[in-house]
N, C-alpha and C positions, 0 to 999 in steps of 0.2 A: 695507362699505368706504366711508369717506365721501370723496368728490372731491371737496367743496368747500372754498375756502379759507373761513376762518371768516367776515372781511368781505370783501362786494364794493367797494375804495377802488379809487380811481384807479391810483395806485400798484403794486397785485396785477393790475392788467390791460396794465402798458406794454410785456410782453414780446411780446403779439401781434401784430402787425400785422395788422388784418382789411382784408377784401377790400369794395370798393364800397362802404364806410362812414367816414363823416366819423369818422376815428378819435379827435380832441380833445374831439368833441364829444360824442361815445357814452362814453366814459369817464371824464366828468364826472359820467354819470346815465344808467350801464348797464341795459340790460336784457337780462337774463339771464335763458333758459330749463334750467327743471333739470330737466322732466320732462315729456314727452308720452304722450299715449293718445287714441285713438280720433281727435276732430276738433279735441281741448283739450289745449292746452302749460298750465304753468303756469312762471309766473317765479319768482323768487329772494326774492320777498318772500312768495310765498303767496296772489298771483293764479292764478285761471284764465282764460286767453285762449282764444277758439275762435279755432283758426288756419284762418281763409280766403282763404288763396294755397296751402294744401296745402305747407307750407315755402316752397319756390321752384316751384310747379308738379309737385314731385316725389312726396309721399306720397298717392297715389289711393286707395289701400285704406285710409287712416287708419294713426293713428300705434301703434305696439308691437304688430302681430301677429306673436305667437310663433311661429306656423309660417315665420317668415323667419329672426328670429334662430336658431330650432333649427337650420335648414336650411343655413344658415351656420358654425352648430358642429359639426357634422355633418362639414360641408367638411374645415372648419379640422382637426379632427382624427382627419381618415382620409386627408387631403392637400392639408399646407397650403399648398402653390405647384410647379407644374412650368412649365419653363423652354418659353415657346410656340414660341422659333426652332427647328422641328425637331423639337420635340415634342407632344403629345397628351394630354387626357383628356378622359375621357368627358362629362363635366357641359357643356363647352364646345360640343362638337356637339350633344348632347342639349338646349340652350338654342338653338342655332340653328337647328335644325331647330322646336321649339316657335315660334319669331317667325314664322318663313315658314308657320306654317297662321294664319295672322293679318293678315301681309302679302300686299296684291294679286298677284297675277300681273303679269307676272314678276318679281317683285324677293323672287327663290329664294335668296341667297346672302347669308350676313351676317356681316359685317366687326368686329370686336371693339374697341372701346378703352375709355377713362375715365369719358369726359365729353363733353357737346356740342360743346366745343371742340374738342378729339379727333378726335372726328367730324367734323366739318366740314372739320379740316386732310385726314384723310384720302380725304373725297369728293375734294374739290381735287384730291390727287393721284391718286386713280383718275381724275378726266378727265385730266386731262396722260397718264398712263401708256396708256388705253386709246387716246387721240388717235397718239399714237404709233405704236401697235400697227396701227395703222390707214393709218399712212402720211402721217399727218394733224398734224404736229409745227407744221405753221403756226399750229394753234389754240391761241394763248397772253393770248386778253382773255375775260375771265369778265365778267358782268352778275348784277350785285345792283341795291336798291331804296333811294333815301331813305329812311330812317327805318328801315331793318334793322338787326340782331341778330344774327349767327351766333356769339356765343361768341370769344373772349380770345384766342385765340392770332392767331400772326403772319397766320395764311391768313384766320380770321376776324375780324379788325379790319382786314385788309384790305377786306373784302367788306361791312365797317359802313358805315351811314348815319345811324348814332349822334353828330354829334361828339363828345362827350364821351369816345368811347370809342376816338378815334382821332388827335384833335387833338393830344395830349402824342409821339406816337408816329411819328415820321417814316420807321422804314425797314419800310414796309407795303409788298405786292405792287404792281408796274405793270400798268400794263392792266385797271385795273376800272373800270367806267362803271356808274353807277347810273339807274334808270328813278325815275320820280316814285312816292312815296306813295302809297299810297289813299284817305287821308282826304281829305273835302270835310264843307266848312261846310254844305250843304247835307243831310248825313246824321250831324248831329248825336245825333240822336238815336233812329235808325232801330236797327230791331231783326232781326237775321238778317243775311242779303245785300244791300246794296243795292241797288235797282235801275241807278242810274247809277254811271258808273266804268270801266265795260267798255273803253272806247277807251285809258284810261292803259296797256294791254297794247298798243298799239301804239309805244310808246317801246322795246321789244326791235327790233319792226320796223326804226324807224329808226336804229336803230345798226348792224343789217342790212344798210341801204340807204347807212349811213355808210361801216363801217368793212368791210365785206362780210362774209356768213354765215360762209364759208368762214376767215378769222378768228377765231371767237366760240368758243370751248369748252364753255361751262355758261353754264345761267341759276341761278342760288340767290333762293328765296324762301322763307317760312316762309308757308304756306296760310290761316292767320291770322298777323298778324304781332304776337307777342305782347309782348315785352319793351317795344317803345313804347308799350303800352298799348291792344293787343287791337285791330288793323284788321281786319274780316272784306271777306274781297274781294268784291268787286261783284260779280253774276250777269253770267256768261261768263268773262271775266276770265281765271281758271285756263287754261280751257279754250283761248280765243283764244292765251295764254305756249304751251300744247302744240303747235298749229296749228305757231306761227311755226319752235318747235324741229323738229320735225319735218321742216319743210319745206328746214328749213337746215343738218340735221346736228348740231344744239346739243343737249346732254346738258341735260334739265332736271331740277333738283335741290330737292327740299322739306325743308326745313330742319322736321324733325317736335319736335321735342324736346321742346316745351310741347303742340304737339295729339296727340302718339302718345298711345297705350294709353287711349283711353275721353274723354279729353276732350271733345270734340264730339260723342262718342255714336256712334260708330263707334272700330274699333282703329285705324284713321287718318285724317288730316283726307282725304285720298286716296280713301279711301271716301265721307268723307261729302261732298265735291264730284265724285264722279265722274269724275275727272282720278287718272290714273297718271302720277306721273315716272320717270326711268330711273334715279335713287337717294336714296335716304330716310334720312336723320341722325334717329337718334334715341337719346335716355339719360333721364335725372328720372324717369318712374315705370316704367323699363325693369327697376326693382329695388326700386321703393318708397322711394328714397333712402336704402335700407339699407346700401347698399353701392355706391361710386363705379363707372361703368360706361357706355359707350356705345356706339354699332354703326352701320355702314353695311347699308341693307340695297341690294343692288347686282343689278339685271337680268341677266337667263341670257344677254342678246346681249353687253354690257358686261363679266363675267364672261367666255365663254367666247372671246373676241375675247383677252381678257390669258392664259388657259389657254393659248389655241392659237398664239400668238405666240413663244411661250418655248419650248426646245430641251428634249427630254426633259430629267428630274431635274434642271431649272435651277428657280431661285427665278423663280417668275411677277412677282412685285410685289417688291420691295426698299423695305418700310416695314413697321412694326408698333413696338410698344410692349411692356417689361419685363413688363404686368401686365395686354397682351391676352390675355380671356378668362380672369381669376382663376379659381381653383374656387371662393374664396368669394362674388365677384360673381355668378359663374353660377349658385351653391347659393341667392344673393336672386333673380336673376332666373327660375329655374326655379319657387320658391315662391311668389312674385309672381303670374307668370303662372297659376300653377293658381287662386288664390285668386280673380284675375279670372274666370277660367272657371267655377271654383264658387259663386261670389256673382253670377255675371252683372252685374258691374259695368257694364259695358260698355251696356246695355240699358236697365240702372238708369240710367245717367245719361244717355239720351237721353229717358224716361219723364220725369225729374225735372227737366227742361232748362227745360219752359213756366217752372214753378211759379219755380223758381230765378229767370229773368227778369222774369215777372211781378210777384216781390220787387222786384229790382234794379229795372227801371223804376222803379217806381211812386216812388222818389226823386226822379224828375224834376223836381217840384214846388218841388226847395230852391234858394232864389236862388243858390247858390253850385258848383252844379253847371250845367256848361256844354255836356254832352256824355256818353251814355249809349250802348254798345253791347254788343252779346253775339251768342254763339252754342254751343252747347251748354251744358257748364258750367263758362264761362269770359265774365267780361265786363271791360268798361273803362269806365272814370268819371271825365272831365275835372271839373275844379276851377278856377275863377279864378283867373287868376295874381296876386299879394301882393308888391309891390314889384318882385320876381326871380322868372327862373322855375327851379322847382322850389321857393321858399321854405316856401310856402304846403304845399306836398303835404310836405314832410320836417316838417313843425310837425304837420299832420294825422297824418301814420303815428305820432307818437311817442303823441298823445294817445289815439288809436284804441288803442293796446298798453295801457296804462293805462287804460282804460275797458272792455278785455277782448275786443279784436280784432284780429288782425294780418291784414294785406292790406300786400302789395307795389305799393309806388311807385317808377314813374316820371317824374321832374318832379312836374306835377302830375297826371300819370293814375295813379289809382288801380285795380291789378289784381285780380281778385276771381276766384276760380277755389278753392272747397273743394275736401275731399277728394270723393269719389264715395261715398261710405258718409253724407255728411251726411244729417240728416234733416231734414224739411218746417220744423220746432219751431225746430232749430238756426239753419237759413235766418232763421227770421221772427226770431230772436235776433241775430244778424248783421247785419242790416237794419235793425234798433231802433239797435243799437249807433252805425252809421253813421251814423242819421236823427241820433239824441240829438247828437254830436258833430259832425256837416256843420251841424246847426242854431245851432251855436252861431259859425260864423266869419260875419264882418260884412262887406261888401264894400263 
């Protein structure tokens, strides 16, 4: 069967509107992927790109393993949808229960939707619902961070520190106060955790000491904060946001969606900073990005506090989604997850993490990079700003794709995060790819 239209013009592309893309300008001089495998998309001309951003963060096992798509046909045609209000099937709890032998203690219970978006609106509302339940209905201000991410919908561009991503958009939630950034000029180009930084977690405090604990509902942060372009948090940091919640009755919330399943070389960033929240959003390689999907994973206190609230045979939670817990999402994420577990992904890419940054550093050298950081295998690569900011990084990512590399940009931070299946060869191909083209912008 052949999908494509014969040419790629301008014209054959105006019926879509795409999402987060200069759409006049991409359909002047589209690129178009027609086929992926392993760590290489190829375009519409008969290029091969190695994709390293892993799509959006999402394909960790590398691209067209067939044991997802079978497991997905599979699905589809032994059952291809049951209605979740009320009902049941197997694949659903069988994928939920496989997440929680991966997720920390206690976050036993996992909540089902699309997408990180999803997810996030959903955390939202389990704190509100369990604040409630608790007697505790005054807790109506949530804490996010400049320069966060939580994903598109109304709850999560509420809790943005993006403007871009929130500025056009006036009827966002009340009551969110954001804590400062982690980036400093002086960890330019520090590799791992930084050492300084630790005291910017005392801006929850003083909103504490502001607006009082007993106000604050949730803290949301993503453990690395990826979509700005890969902040890894200072040593303590995490730790000291626990302290404060803890102390104050605030639900604190990690926005997993880019560090889940293997990225930093643990199943979650959670693990690999030694910090537990009381709920964990995650989706992108929850399914290999085979199939659209996301989940809360929710504490047995937080949980059983909304169970034991509710009147027998009443609805606990009053929220959910048409196409919470698909069987065909569940049939990627069951297949997913075993492949992690039989390739030992997860291990792999804590083994293969130096080597990976050892790469990436070693670019340090090019006048035109301003700022290098990482942490498992995921990094971030400032760029000199070019007239405007972002000019500079949307001129870089098109020539990178034409030169046979795709990496995700933000502004001018370049995201670099392969799949987990890359190899040592690939990397040092990748790296070339970068060096050859960062060499050529003149500042």
């Amino acid at each position: 069967m052949n999908i494509q239209p014969p040419n790629f013009q301008a014209n054959s592309l105006e019926n879509y509107w795409m999402p987060f893309t200069a759409n006049r300008d991409f359909k002047s001089d589209p690129r178009l992927v027609v086929k992926s495998e392993g760590v290489y998309c190829w375009d519409h001309k008969g290029g091969q790109i190695i994709d390293g951003s892993s799509g959006l963060f999402c394909v960790a096992a590398g691209h067209g393993r067939r044991e997802i798509a079978d497991a997905v046909h599979a699905a589809l045609m032994t059952n291809d949808y049951t209605a979740p209000f009320g009902l049941g099937h197997p694949l659903a709890f069988s994928l939920a229960q496989k997440i929680t032998e991966i997720t920390p203690d206690p976050l036993n219970h996992i909540f089902f939707g699309n997408s990180g978006s999803e997810a996030i609106d959903t955390a939202l509302k389990i704190c509100m619902a369990y604040h409630r339940a608790k007697g505790e209905g005054q807790r109506t201000r949530f804490v996010s961070r400049e320069r966060a991410y939580h994903g598109v919908n109304i709850g999560g561009v509420s809790l943005s520190g993006m403007v871009k991503n929130r500025e056009t958009f006036s009827g966002v939630m009340p009551n969110v106060v954001c804590m400062r950034h982690t980036w400093d000029a002086e960890n330019r180009f520090v590799r791992g955790q930084p050492e300084n930084g630790a005291e910017l977690a005392e801006d929850l405090q003083r909103f504490v000491e502001t607006y009082g604990g007993s106000t604050i509902a949730a803290c949301f942060v993503e453990p690395v904060a990826g979509s700005t372009g890969v902040l890894v948090p200072p040593i303590g940091y995490l730790e000291r946001l626990r302290e404060i919640c803890d102390a104050n009755g605030i639900v604190l919330v990690f926005d997993e969606v880019i560090c889940g399943f293997g990225r930093l070389g643990t199943p979650f960033a959670a693990q690999a900073f030694g910090v537990t929240p009381d709920l964990m959003t995650m989706a992108k390689a929850l399914t290999n990005g085979c199939q659209p999907m996301g989940a809360v994973a929710v504490s047995d206190e937080i949980h059983d506090t909304l169970m034991n609230a509710s009147p027998d045979a009443a609805i606990e939670f009053f929220h959910g989604y048409t196409y919470s817990g698909h069987p065909a999402a569940c049939a990627a994420g069951l297949a997913t997850q075993q492949i992690y577990q039989d390739e030992n992904l997860f291990q792999r890419a804590a083994d293969l993490s130096g080597y990976f940054l050892d790469t990436i550093f070693d670019l340090e050298d090019l006048p035109v990079v301003t700022g290098i950081r990482g942490y498992g295998m995921l990094a971030g690569l400032d760029v000199a700003l070019k007239d405007a900011p972002g000019k500079r990084g949307s001129q870089i990512q098109k020539k990178l794709f034409w030169n046979g590399l795709h990496i995700k940009f933000t502004g001018d931070a370049a995201i670099i995060a392969p799949p987990l299946v890359v190899e040592k060869a690939q990397i040092d191909d990748m790296c070339k790819i970068l060096r050859d083209t960062l060499s050529e912008e003149a500042l």
